[in-house]
Phi, psi and omega in degrees: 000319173302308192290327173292344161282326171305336182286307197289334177285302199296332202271321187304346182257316160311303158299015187252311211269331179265313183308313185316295184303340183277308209270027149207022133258346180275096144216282181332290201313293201296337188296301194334295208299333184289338205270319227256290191275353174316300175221154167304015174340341206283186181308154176241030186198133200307157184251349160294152196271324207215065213291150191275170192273154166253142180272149152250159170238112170248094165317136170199169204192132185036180208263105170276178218265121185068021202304295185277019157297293174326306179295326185317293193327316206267007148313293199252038165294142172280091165174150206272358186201074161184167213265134148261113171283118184236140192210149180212180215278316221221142185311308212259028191289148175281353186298327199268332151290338151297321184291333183289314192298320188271358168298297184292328180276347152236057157316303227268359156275129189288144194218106218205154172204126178272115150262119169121143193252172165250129203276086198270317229209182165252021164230159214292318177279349156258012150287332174278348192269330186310313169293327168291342175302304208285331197266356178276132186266010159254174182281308198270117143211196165237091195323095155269119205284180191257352148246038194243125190273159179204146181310138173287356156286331213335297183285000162278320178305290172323327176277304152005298187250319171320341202262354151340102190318126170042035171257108179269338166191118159289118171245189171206153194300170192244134206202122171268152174221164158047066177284163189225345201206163167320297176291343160275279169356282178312331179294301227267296188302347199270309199271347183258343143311240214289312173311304180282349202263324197264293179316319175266354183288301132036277177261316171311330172258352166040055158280339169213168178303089160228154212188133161231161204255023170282002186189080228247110171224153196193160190269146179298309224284331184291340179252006148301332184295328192255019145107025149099154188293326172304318182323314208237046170261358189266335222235151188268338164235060190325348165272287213288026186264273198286329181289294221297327168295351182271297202307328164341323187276359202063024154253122238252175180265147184189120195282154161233177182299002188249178200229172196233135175207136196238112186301125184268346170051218190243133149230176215257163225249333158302289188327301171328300183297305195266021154290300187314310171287343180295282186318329177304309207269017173267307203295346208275344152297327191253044236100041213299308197302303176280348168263350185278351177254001192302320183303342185258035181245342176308147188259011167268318198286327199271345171278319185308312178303305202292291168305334155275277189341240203315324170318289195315270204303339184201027169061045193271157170291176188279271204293000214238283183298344179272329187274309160317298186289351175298296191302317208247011158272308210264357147298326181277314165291314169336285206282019177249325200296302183297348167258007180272316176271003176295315178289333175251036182051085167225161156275079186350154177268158181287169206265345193275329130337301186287315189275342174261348150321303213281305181317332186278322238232341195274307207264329173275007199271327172312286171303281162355291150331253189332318191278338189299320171278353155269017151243169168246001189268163162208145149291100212223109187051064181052017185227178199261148163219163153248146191279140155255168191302330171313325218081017163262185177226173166220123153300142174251120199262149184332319224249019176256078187301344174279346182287349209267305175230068161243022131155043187288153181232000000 
């Protein structure tokens, strides 16, 4: 019995000491978020005399949700000097007459579209990216994926802080909009929430590299040092890649105020889980340390924790401090979610929508967890790969029907 009350004194004090360390980083992330996205304040127009020129790079592949609202934006950046690529796999893509149409309706922006991808790797978006890479004609550029809108400063904001001492790569938060369905909903409350409260808090203390690539900015010259844009054609997640090689470099990471914002339209509350387990089963190769820690970040297992941890050590109720800490995570995602779409003039889901997403997206994260992990396969722009420990992949062929149910997401 002594030593099982010594396990149990020691863990309840692990647990009092991990609720704690969560609950004054989300108390950061919403402070950060609050400083950051209420208003735009920062410069909207480059501050440099001679401000430098930018490639943006867009990839694409099919008709995305909003597609030529998406492309429009990088038409109407406020800044005087930079190129658009725009690029695709295949001849028959539906993608390449918007691109054309908007092209001809902005001549006075320079402008190209790339047709044939390069087989470097197996994954798809930096096979489609290498010839606008290889073919940009500045240092500085910017990945921008093809669903995502961006503010018309954005890219005056961005350079701003790239040209920054030992600043390597400018990212912007990733903000779901325009749900349609159920299942978008749970989607939209899961990245405007717990996701963003944790990604920017995170980044705000920028002990390590953390980066989702829908909005990306970063120099050629920097990424030639870590072997070039083909280098990372191996890895299925290729930002949290291509960031960590910079950082390598000594070179830090820096959010500016603007967001990447992705119409999410209807997806089906299946759709949901298999995104969420798709990426759970990407990241535990690539991010192995953080995801393994992810279920006590959660807000039933890191509350479950918090409340034996204070019970045990100082007679707080069980059930009194868990109904507390419920109310005051989902007053803190409540409040981030409204200041995130406040910033970007969008319209909220009603709150009776909302609670019941966020209570889903709560209850699901668990089960969701656990199954993403006991599997290696996943489903990606349509094709099957199983992940290896490296963080590559392997395609998996259509025609091995049995790999289609052995744990495929």
């Amino acid at each position: 019995m002594a030593v099982l009350d010594t396990i149990i004194y020691y863990f309840s004090w692990l647990c009092v000491l991990w609720y704690t360390f969560m609950a004054l980083l989300s108390l950061l992330g919403l402070t950060v978020s609050r400083c950051r996205y209420t208003k735009k304040d920062t410069p909207k127009s480059p501050s440099m005399l001679t401000p430098p020129s930018v490639s943006i790079l867009r990839p694409l592949k099919g008709l995305d949700i909003n597609l030529r609202e998406n492309l429009l934006s990088s038409f109407c950046q406020n800044y005087p000097a930079y190129e658009i690529i725009f690029s695709v796999a295949k001849e028959d893509d539906p993608a390449i007459p918007v691109v054309k149409e908007l092209m001809e309706e902005h001549p006075e922006i320079e402008t190209r579209l790339i047709i044939g991808d390069v087989a470097a790797g197996i994954n798809p978006k930096i096979n489609n990216l290498i010839k606008s890479y290889d073919s940009a004609q500045h240092d500085i550029l910017w990945i921008l994926d093809s669903n995502v809108q961006v503010h018309a400063d954005a890219l005056a904001r961005s350079v701003d802080a790239i040209l920054k001492p030992k600043v390597g790569l400018v990212h912007h938060l990733p903000l779901a909009t325009n749900p349609s369905s159920y299942g978008a909903e749970v989607e939209q409350v899961f990245l405007d929430t717990n996701h963003a409260k944790m990604y920017i808090a995170i980044n705000f203390v920028a002990v390590a590299s953390c980066i989702m690539g829908k909005s990306n900015l970063w120099r050629k010259s920097d990424l030639e040092k870590a072997g070039g844009l083909r280098q990372f054609a191996q890895y299925m997640a290729e930002d949290n890649i291509i960031a960590e090689a910079l950082w390598a470099q000594g070179l830090k990471h820096v959010m500016t105020c603007d967001t990447a914002n992705q119409s999410l339209g209807s997806l089906s509350p299946k759709d949901y889980c298999l995104r969420r387990s798709r990426w759970v089963r990407v990241r535990k190769y690539i991010v192995t340390a953080a995801t393994l820690v992810e279920p006590i970040t959660e807000s039933i297992i890191c509350g479950l924790m918090g409340a034996f941890g204070y019970s045990s050590r100082f007679g707080v109720s069980f059930g009194l401090f868990f109904l507390i800490h419920w109310l005051c995570w989902f007053l803190c995602d409540y409040t981030l979610y409204h200041t995130f779409l406040g910033s970007a003039q969008l319209k909220p889901q009603p709150l009776l929508h909302f609670v019941r997403a966020w209570f889903s997206r709560e209850i699901l994260a668990l089960p969701l967890y656990v199954y993403a992990m006991v599997g290696d396969k996943i489903v990606w722009r349509g094709e099957l790969y199983e992940l290896q420990r490296d963080g590559t992949g392997v395609k998996v062929s259509k025609k091995d029907s049995f790999a289609k149910f052995a744990g495929v997401l």
